[in-house]
SELOVO-102468 format. One record per atom (N, C-alpha, C): x, y, z. Coordinates in steps of 0.1 Angstrom, whole numbers, plus 5000, padded with zeros to 4 digits. Layout:
<pts>
XYZ;...
</pts>
This chain:
<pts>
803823697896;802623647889;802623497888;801423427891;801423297886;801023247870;801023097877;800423057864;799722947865;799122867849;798022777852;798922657844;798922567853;799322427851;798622307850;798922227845;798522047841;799721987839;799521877851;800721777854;800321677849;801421577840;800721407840;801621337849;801321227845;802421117854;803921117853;804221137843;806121197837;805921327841;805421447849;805421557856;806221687844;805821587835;805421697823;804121767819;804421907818;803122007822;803322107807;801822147812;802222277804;801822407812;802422537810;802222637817;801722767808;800822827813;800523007808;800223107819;801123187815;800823317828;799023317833;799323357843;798123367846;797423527839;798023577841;797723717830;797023727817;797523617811;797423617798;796123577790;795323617786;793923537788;793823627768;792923567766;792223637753;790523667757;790323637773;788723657771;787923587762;788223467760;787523357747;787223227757;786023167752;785723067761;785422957749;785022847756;784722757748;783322627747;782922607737;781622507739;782022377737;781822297742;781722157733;782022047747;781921897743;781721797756;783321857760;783321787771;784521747779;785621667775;784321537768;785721407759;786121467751;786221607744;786821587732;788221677736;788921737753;789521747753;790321677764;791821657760;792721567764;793621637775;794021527786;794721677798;795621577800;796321437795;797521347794;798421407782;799521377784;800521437777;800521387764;800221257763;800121147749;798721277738;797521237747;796521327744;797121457737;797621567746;797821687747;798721677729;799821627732;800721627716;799921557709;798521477706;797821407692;797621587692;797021637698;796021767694;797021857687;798421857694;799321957686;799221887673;799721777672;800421697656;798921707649;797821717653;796821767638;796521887638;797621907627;797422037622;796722117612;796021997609;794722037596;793422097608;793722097618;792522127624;793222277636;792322337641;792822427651;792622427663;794222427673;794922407687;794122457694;793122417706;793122547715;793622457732;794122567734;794122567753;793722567760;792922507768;792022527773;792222537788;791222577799;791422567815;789822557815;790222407820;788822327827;788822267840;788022287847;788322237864;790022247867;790122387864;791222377871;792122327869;792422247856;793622187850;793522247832;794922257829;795122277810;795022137806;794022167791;794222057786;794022137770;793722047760;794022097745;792721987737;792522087728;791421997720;791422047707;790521987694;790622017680;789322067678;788522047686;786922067683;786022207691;785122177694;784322267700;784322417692;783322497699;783122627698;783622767707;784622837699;785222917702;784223097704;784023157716;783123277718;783623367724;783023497721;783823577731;783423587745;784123677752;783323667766;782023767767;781523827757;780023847759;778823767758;779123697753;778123577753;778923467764;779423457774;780123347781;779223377798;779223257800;778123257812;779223177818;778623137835;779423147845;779723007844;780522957848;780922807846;781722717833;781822817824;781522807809;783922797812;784522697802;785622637799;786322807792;787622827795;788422987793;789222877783;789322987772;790422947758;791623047764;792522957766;793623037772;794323107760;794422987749;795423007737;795022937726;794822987717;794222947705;795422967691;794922877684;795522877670;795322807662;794922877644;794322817635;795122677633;794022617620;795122517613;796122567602;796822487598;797922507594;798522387580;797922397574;798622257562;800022297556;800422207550;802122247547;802122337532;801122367526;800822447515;800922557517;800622637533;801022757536;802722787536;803222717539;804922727542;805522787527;806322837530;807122887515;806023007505;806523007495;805723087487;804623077478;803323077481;802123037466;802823087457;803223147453;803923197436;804623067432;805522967438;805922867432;804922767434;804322727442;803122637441;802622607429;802022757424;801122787411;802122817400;803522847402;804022837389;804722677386;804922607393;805522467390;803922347394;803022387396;801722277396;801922217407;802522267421;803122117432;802122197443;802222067451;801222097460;802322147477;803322187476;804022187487;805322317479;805922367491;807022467485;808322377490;808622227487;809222117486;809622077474;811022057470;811722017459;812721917458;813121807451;814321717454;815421767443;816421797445;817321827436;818321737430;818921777420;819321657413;820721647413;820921507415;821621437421;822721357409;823821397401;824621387388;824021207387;824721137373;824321037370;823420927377;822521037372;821020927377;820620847391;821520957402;821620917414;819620997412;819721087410;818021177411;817821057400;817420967406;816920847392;815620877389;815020797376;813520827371;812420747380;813020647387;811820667400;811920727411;813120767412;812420937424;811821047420;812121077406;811421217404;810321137396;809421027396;808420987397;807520977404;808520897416;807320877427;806620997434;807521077430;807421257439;806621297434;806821277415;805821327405;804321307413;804321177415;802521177414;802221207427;802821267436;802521327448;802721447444;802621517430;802721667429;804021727442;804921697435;805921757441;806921767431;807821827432;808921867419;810121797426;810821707416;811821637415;812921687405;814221697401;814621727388;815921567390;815321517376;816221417373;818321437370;818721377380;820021397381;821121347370;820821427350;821421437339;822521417342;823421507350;824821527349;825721417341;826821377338;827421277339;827221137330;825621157325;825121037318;825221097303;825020997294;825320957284;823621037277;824221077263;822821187256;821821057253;822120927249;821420777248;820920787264;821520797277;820720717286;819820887289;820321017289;819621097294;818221117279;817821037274;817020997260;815720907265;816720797270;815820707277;815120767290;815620797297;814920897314;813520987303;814321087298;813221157290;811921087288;811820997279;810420887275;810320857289;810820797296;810620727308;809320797317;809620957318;809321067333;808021107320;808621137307;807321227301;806121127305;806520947305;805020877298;804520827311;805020877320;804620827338;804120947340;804721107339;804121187341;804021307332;802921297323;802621317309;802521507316;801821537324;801221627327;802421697343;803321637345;804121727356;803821647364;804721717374;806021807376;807521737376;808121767371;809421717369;810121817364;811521827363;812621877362;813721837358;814921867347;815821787345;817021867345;818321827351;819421877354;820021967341;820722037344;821322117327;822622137337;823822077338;824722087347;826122137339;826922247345;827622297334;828822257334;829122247318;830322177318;831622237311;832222357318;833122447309;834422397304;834622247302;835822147294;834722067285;833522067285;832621987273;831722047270;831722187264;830522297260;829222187257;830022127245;829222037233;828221957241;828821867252;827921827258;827221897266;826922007267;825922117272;824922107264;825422157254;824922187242;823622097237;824122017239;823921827235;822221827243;823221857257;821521817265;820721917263;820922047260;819522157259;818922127244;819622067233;818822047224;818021907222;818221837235;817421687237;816221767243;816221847256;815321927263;814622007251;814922067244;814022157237;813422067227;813621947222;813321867213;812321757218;812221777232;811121687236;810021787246;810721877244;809721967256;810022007269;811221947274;811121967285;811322097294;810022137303;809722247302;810322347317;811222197323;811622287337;813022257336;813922307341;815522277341;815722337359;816922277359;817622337373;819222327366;819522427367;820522467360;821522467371;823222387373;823822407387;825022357382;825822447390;827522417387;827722527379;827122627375;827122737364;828622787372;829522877361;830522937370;830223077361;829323097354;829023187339;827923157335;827223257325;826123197319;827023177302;826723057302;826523017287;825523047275;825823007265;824923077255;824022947253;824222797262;823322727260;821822717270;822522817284;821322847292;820122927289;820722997276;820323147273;819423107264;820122967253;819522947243;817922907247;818322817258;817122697261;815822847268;816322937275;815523037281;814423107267;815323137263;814923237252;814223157240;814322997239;813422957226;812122907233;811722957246;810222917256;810023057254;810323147249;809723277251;808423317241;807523367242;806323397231;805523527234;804923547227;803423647237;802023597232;801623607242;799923507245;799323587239;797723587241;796623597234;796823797240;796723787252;796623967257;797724007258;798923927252;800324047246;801224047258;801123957264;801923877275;802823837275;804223837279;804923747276;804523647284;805423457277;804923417280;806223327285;806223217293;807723147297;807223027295;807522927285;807822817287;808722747291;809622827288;810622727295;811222767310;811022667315;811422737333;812422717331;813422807341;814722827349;815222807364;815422687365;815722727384;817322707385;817922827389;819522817389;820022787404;820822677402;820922637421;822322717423;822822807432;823622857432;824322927441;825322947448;826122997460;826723097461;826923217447;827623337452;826823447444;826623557450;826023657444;826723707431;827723727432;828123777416;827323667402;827523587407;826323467396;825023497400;824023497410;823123547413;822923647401;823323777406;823223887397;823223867384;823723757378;823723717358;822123687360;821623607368;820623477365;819423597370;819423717378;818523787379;818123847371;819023857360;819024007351;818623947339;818524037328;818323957316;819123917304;818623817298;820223767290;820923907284;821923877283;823023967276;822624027263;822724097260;822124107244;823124067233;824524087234;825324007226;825423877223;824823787235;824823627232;823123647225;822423727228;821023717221;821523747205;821923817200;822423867184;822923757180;823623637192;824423557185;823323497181;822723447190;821823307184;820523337180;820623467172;819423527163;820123517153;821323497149;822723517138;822423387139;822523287144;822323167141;821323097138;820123157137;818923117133;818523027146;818923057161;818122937170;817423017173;816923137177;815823197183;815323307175;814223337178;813923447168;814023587174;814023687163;813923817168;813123887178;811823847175;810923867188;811323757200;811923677198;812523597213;813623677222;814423737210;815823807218;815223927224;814123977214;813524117224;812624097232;811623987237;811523927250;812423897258;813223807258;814523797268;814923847270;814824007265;815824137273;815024187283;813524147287;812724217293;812324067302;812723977305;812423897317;814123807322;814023797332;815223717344;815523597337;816923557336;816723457332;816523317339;816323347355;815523227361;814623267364;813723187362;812423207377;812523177391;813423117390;813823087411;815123047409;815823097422;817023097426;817523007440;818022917438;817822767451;819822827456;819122897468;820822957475;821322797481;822322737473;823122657479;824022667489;823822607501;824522657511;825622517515;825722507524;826722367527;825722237521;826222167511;825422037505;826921977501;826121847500;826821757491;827321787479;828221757469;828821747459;829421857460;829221957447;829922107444;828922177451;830222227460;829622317471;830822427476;830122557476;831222657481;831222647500;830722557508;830322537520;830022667528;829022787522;828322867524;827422857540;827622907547;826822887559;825622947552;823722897557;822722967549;822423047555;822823077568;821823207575;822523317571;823423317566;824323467556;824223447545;824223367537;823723347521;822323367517;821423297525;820323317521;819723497518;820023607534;819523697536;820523797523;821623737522;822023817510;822023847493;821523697501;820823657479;819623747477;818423707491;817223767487;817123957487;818223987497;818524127493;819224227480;819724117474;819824137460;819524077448;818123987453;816923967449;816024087442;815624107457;814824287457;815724397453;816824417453;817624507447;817724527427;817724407428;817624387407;816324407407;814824347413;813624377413;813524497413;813924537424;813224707419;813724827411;815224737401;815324867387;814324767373;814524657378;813524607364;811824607366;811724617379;810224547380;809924487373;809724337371;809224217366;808324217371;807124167365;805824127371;805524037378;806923937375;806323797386;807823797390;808323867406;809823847411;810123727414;811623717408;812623587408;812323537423;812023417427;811823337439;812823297443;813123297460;814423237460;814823117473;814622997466;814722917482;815922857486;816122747486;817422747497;817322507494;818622527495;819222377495;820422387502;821222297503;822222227516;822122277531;822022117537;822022137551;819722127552;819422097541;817622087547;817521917548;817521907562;816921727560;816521707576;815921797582;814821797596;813721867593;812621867598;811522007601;812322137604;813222137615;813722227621;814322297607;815222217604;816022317596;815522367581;814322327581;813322337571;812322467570;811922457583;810822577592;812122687592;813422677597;814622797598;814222817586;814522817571;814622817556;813322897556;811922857561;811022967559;810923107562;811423027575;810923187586;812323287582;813423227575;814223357571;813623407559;812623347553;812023427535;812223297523;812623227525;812823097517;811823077508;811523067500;809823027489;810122897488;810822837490;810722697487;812322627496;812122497496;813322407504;813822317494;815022277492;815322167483;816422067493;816021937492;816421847495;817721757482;818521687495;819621617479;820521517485;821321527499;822421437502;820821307505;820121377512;819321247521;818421197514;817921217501;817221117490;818121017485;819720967490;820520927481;820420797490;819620817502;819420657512;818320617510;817520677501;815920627501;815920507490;814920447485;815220307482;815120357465;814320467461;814120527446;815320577440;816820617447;817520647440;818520547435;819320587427;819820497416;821220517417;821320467435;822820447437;822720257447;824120197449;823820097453;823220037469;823319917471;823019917487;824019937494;825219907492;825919937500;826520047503;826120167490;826520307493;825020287506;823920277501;822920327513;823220287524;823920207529;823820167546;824720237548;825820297542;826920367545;826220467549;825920587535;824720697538;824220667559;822920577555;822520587568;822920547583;824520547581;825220517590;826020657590;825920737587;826520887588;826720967596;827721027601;827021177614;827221307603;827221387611;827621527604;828721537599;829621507612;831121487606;831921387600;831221277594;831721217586;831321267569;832021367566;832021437553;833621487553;834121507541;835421627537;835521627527;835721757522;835921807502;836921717496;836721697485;838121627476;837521637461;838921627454;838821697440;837621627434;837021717425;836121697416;836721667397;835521557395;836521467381;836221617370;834921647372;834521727357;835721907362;836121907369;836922057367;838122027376;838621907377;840121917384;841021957380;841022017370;842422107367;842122227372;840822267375;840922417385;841122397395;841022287401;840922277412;839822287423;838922297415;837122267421;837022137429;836122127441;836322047452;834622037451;834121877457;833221857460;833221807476;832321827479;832121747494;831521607493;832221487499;831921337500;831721327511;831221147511;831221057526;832521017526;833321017537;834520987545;834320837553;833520857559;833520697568;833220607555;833720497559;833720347546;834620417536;835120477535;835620507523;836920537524;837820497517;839720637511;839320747498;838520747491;838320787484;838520917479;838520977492;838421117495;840521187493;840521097502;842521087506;842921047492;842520947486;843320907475;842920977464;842021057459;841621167453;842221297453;842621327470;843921477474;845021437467;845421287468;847221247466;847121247452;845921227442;846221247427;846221407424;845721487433;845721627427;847021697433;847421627442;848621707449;849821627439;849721497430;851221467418;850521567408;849421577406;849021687391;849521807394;849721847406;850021977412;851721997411;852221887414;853721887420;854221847405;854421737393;854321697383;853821767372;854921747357;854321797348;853621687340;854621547342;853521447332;853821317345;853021197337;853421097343;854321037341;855021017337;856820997332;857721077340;857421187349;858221277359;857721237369;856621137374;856221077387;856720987393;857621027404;858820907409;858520767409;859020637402;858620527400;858120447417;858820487428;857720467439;856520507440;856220577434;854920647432;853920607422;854520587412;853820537401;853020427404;853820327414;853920137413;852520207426;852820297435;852020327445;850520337437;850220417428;849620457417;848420277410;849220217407;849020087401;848019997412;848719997421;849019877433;847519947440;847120037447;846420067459;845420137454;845520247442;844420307438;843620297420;844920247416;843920217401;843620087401;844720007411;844219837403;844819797389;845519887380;845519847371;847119937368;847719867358;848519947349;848220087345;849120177344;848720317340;848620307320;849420227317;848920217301;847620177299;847520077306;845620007309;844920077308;844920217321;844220337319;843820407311;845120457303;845020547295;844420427284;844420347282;843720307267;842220287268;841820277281;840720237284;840020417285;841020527286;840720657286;840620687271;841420657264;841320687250;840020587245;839420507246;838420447244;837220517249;837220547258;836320657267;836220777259;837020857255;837320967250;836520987233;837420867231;836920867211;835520847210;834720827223;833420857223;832620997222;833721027235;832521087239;833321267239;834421237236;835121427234;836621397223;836621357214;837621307206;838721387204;838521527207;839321667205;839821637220;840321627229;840721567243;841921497233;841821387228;842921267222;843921367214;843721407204;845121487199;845421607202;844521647214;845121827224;846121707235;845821587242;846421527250;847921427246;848021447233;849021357227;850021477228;849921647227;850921727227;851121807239;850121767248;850121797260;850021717273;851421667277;851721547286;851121557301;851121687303;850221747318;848821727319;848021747303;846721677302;846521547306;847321517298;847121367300;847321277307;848521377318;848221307330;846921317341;846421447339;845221487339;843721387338;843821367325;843221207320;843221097328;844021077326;844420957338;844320937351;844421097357;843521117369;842021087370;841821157359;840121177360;839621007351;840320967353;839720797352;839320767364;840020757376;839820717387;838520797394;838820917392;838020987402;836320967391;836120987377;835120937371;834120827376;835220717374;834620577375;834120557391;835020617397;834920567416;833420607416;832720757412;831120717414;830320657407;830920587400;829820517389;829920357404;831420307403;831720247413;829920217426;830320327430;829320387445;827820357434;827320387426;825820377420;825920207415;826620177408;826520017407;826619867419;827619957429;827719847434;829219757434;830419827428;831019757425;832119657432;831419527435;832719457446;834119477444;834519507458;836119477454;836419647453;835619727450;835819877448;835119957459;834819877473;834119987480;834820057485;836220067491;836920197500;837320227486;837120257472;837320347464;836020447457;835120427467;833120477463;833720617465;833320677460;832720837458;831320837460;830720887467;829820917475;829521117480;828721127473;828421287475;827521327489;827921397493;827221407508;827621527515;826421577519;826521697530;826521627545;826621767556;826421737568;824921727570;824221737565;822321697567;822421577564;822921487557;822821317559;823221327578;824121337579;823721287597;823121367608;822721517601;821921537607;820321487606;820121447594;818921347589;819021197598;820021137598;819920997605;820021027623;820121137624;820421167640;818621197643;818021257635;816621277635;815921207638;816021087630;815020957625;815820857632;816720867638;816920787651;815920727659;815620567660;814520517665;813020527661;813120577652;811720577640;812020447628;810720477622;810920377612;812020417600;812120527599;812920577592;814120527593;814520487606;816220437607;816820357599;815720247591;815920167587;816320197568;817120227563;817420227545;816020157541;815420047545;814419997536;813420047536;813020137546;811820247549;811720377544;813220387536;813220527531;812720567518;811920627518;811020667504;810720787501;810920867489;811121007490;809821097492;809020997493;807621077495;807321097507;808020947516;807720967532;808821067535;809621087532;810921187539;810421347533;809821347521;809421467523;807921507527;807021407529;806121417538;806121477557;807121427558;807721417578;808521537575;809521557567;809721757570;809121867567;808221827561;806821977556;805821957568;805721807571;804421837581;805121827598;806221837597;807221867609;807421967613;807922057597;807922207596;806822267603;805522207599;804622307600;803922277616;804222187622;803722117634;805022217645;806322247640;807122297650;806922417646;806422447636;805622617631;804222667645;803822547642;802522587655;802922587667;803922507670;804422527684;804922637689;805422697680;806622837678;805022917684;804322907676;802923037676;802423017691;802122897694;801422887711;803022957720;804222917718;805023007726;805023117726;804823207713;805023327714;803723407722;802923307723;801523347726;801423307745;802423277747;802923267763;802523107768;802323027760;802322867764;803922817768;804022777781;805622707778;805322547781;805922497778;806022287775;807322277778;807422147777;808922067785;809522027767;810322007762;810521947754;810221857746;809721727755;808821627747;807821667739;806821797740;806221807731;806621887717;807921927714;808321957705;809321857697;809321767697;809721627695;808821577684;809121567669;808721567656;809221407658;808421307663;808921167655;808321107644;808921047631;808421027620;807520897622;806320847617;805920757617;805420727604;804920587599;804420547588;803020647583;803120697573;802220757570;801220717560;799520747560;798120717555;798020807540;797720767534;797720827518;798920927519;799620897516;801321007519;800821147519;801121197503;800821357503;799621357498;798521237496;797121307493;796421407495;796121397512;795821507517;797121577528;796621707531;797521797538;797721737552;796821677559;796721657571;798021537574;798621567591;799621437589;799221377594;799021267589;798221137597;798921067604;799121017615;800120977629;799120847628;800120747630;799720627635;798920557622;
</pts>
């Protein structure tokens, strides 16, 4: 069988069986359809409007306009719609159920990024493009996560925003700390991550949003999004709180009795973000097996509770192309969340010289190394490797905590090693400047650590590994091959992307354009997918998503090129 072709000057074509017809024709002038390859891809990339195929004199070409008929009304001479297909805005992608439960105009999320790397002008500027940001609490101080609060409520009085609740099983208190800042100002969405358990402070913050409305409804104020990578946690965050931590904190006068007996009858998230290979704390979960197994026991807890509005479940690490964005749909995804590749854009609230690093990245410049907030388990985060030791000199502190009971049993070559290359400083220096650190902020640390010399060498580890990312967000000269730098392999699959775009450049990077160009990329290699299955084939070039400066960012749906 043949087929019908249009060549341009680069003897790039496009082809469809000759077989394949829908019997549809077409009205309208001749200028409004394009048969040059420049032409042919404007008509794919607007996707607010609808593709058709057309065969005119004997060549394919593509247009946005005219009138679409069947062949009983088509007279002789009259233009054949070879392949047709609607528009498509990026508000279709993912799930309407979170659209309309978080107020955002996209199933697009930026996730939060520990000490105020997710700074209050990223999950601002996202804010007023109706997109959900969650400000990256972790790690900061209950004074600066105070300040952020006033900051995000009085820029965006009315949404969308989100604030980290990140868990911390060696500082309950400071858990504690931040859900009674959150309940005390209102804040009405959380992303809850790093959970290894549910606490009774996730439970608290779930259960004091709970009410019943005017028609005897329950009601949720307070949202729950748990970012998360293994199903046995899954399964807590589907189900409903425990009833024994609900007795407690009805015994404690924080929730009421009708709260505890709502909370036995709804999830305690509303969406579930399957962490897959990402930056920081990460179990490096491949997503095409995580995702399909979360959402299968998604529907599995759905259907002994039936809930009226099922737990949503989208997907983070490894999202920073169209491609791998549009994958995250088309497996069942309700939503995408984004996180190593906001850390190069100019809104977050890390330094310049972490950013040029960032956007000098490949994929495989990443490897795990100990994490400060749980290194005595032995919990591993994923960093940047290139520009950095950080990573190495981070293994060689966990591998003396490992081998060693105190620092006084650490061979004096090692020690001066210790001083000289990676603290910079004296090990008593440390520790006083740790005991200074401490009597702030966890005072019960100081006299468990005076009778316990393995703590404390402990302490003294987690000085270094602490400060190194504060290090990387300030800027600190003289400390760059000691940056900590959180990063997945989507940072260089993101800069391999935007290779030769304006994007290449760190000072172009803005969180609204980057999530602008993967939703409307998503959805532009979404329609491409629909004309193939529909027997169109193209050379490559037209499936080629290049990012350009974009016209009112996310005002409207349409992507505006050029």
């Amino acid at each position: 069988m043949g087929t019908e072709a249009v060549k341009s000057k680069n003897d790039n074509f496009l082809q469809v069986p000759d077989y394949y017809s829908h019997k549809l024709y077409w009205q309208g002038s001749l200028n409004l359809i394009s048969f040059d390859e420049a032409g042919i891809k404007s008509k794919l990339l607007n996707i607010d409007k609808p593709c058709h195929i057309l065969k005119a004199e004997g060549n394919l070409g593509a247009t946005n306009e005219g009138i679409v008929y069947s062949q009983e009304h088509s007279k002789n001479g009259q233009i054949e719609v070879l392949i047709t297909v609607p528009p498509l805005v990026i508000q279709q992608l993912g799930d309407r159920a979170f659209l309309d439960f978080h107020g955002v105009k996209c199933a697009y999320a930026s996730g939060s990024m520990a000490n105020g790397i997710a700074s209050e002008e990223l999950v601002i500027a996202l804010g007023k493009e109706n997109i959900l940001s969650s400000f990256g609490a972790g790690g900061l101080s209950l004074s600066r996560l105070e300040t952020a609060i006033h900051r995000i409520q009085q820029a965006l009085p009315k949404g969308p925003f989100a604030f980290n609740l990140i868990h911390s099983p060696s500082e309950p208190a400071i858990e504690r700390a931040a859900v009674d800042l959150y309940l005390k100002y209102g804040i009405r969405t959380i992303e809850a991550s790093a959970f290894l358990d549910l606490t009774p402070n996730i439970i608290y913050y779930r259960a004091a949003g709970l009410n019943l409305n005017s028609a005897n409804q329950i009601e949720i104020k307070n949202k729950v999004i748990a970012k998360l990578s293994r199903r046995e946690l899954a399964t807590k965050f589907l189900q409903p709180a425990p009833k024994e931590i609900l007795r407690q904190l009805v015994a404690q006068g924080l929730i009421t009795q009708l709260q505890a007996i709502l909370a036995a009858k709804v999830p305690i998230a509303d969406d579930i973000t399957v962490e897959a290979d990402s930056g920081g704390h990460t179990d490096n979960r491949p997503l095409v097996c995580l995702l399909p197994s979360i959402l299968e026991l998604r529907d599995e807890i759905q259907s002994k509770y039936c809930y009226p509005n099922p737990v949503r479940v989208g997907v983070a690490g490894g999202i920073a192309t169209p491609q791998s964005a549009l994958a995250a749909f088309m497996m069942g995804a309700a939503y995408v969340v984004t996180g190593s590749i906001n850390q190069s854009c100019l809104e977050a609230g890390t330094s310049e010289h972490t950013k040029q690093l960032l956007a000098q990245a490949d994929m495989a410049d990443v490897m795990m190394a100990p994490a400060a907030d749980m290194f005595e388990m032995g919990v591993k985060l994923q960093v940047l490797k290139r520009g950095t030791l950080f990573p190495i000199r981070a293994q060689k502190l966990f591998d003396l905590y490992k081998t060693y009971d105190s620092i006084e049993d650490i061979p004096i070559h090692e020690r001066e090693k210790l001083e000289k290359q990676i603290f910079k400083s004296s090990l008593e220096s440390v520790w006083e400047e740790t005991l200074t650190y401490l009597s702030k902020r966890n005072p019960d640390k100081i006299s468990k650590a005076a009778n316990n010399p393995k703590l404390k060498m402990a302490l003294i580890f987690r000085w270094y590994l602490g400060l190194s990312s504060r290090w990387s967000i300030l800027g600190e000269k003289g400390r760059e091959m000691d940056y900590q730098i959180w990063c997945g392999p989507a940072m260089g699959a993101f800069n391999n992307w935007v290779k030769g775009s304006y994007l290449a450049e760190p000072n172009n990077r803005r969180v609204v354009d980057v999530a602008h160009h993967i939703m409307a990329g998503a959805a532009f290699l979404y329609r491409l997918q629909s004309l193939k299955i529909q027997g169109l084939q193209m050379p490559a070039y037209y499936s080629h998503y290049c990012p350009v400066p974009i016209c009112n960012k996310l005002r409207k749906s349409r992507n505006c090129q050029g």
